[in-house]
C-alpha positions as CSV (number, residue, x, y, z in Angstrom):
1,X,105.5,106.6,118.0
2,X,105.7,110.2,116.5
3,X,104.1,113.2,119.2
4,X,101.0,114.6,118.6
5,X,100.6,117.0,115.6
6,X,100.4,120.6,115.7
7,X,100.1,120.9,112.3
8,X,99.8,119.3,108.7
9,X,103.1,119.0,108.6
10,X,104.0,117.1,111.5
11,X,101.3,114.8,110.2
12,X,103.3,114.3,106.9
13,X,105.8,113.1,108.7
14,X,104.2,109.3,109.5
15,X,102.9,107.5,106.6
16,X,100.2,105.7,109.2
17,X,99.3,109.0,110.7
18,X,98.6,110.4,107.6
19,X,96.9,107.5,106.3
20,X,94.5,108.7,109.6
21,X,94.3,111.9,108.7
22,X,92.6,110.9,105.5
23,X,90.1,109.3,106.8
24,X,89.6,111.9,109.2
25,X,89.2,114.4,106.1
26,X,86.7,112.0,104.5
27,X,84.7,111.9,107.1
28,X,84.9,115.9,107.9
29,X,84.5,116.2,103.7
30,X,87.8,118.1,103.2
31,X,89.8,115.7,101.7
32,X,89.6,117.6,98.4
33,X,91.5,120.2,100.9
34,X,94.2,118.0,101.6
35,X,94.6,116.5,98.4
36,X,95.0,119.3,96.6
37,X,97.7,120.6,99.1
38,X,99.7,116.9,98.0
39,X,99.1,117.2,94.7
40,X,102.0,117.8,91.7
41,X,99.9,118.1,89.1
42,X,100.1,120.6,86.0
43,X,98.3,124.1,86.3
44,X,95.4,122.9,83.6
45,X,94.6,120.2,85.8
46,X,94.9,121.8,89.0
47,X,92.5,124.7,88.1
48,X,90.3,122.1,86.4
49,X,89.8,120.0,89.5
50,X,90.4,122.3,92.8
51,X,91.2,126.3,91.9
52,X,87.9,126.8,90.0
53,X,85.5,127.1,92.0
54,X,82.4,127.5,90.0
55,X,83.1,124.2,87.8
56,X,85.4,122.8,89.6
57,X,85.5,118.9,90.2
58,X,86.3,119.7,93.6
59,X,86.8,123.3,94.6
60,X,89.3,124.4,97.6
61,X,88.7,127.4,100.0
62,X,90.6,129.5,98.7
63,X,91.1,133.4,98.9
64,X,89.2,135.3,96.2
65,X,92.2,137.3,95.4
66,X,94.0,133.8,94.4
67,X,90.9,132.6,92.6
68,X,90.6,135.5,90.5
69,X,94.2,135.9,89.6
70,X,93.8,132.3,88.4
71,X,90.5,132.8,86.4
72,X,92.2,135.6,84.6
73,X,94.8,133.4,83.4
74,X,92.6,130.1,83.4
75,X,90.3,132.9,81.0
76,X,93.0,133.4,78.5
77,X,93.8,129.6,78.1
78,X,97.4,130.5,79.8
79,X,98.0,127.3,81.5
80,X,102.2,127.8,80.7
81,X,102.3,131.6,82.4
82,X,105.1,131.2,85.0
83,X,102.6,133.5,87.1
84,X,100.8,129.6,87.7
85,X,103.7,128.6,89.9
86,X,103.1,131.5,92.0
87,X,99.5,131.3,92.2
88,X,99.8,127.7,93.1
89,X,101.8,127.6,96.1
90,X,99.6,130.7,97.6
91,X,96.9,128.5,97.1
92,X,98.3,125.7,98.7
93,X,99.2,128.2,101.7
94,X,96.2,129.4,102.2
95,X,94.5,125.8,102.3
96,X,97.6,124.6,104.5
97,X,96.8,127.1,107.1
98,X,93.0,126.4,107.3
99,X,93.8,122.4,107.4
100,X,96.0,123.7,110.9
101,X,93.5,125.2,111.9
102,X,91.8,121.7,113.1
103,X,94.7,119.6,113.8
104,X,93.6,119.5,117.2
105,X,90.5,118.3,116.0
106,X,91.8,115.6,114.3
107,X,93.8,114.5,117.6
108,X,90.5,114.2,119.2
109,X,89.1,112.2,116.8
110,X,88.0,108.4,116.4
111,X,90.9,108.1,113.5
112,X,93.5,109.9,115.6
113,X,92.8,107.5,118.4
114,X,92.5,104.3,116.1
115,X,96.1,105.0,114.9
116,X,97.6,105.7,118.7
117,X,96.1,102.1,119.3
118,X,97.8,100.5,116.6
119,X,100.9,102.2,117.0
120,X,101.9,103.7,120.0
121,X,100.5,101.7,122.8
122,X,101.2,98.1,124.4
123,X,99.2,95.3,123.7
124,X,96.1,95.6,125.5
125,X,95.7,91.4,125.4
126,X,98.8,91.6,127.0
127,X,98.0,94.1,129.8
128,X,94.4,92.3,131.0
129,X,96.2,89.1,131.4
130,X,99.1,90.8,133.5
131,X,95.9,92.7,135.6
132,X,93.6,89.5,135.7
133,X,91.2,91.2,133.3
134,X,89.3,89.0,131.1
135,X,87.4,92.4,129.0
136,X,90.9,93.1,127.0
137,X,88.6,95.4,124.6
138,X,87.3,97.6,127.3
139,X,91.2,97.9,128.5
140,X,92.0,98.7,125.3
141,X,89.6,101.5,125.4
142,X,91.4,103.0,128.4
143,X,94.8,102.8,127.3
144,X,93.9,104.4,123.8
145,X,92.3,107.3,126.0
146,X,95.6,107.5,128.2
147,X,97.8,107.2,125.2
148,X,95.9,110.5,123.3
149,X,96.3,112.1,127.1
150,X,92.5,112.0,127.9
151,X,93.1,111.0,131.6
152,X,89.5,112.1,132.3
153,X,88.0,109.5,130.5
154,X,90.4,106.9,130.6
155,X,89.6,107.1,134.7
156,X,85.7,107.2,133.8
157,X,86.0,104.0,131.3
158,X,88.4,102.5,134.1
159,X,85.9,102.6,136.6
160,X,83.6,101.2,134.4
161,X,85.5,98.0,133.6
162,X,86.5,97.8,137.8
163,X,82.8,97.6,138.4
164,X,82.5,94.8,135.9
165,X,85.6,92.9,136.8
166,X,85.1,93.5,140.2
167,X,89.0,95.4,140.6
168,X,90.1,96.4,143.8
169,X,92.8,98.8,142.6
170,X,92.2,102.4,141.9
171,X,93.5,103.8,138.1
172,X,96.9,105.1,139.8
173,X,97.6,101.6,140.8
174,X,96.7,100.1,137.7
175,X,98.8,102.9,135.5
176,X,101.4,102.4,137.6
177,X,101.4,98.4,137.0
178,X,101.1,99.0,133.5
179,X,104.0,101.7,132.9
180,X,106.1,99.0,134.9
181,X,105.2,96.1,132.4
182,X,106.1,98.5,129.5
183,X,102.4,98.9,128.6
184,X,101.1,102.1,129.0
């Protein structure tokens, strides 16, 4: 499994951590933000659909000094001036370094933890039959939260589940069993 992200690009780098990213822009409605930072397209289209943002389909944040040098262009029906090139990767850059901005957000998040369960974590079937636990979804619940490194509620949702399987062993046990089997 790939470390936690920093930023953008270390996300770029796992096609199913990106795939979770996605979603997590959906959901935080700055996908147009991403998208726009992935796409090839010409400068026509580009300005058409993200750069302008008075019509745009689906207008970025991005610096007013970038906008306008666009419009001026965008104005003149100069969709071939080299100057687009230019304009485009600032653009890019400037959307980049707000969609860093909340990387650790994404890390927190529902998606984030979603993808660390299906990637980066034993199986959790697996683990409740080696513990004697017949809730495997509630186990799987801790070991997403220990996988992202929330120790604080992996312990909370741990003591939940010892109450209802009546569990003897305290959650440095049970890690420890676990990172022995290969599971956590």
């Amino acid at each position: 499994m790939a470390k936690e992200p920093k930023v953008v690009g270390d996300i770029l780098k796992d096609k199913k951590m990106t795939a979770a990213y996605m979603d997590y822009c959906k959901r935080r409605y700055c996908l147009n933000e991403f998208m726009f930072t992935q796409n090839k397209g010409n400068p026509e289209s580009l300005w058409t659909r993200y750069m302008d943002q008075k019509k745009g389909k689906e207008p970025v944040n991005i610096t007013s000094k970038t906008y306008k040098a666009a419009q001026v262009l965008a104005d003149k029906g100069d969709f071939k001036n080299a100057e687009w090139k230019k304009l485009i990767a600032t653009g890019k850059d400037e959307v980049v370094k707000m969609l860093n901005k909340d990387v650790m957000g994404f890390t927190g998040s529902d998606e984030y933890k979603k993808y660390v369960a299906e990637n980066g974590m034993g199986d959790p079937k697996k683990a409740a039959k080696l513990l004697g636990i017949t809730d495997a979804k509630k186990l799987k619940d801790v070991m997403v939260n220990i996988a992202v490194g929330d120790k604080k509620t992996a312990e909370k949702l741990w003591k939940d589940l010892m109450k209802k399987e009546k569990i003897i062993e305290d959650f440095k046990t049970i890690m420890a069993n676990l990172k022995k089997a290969g599971l956590a």
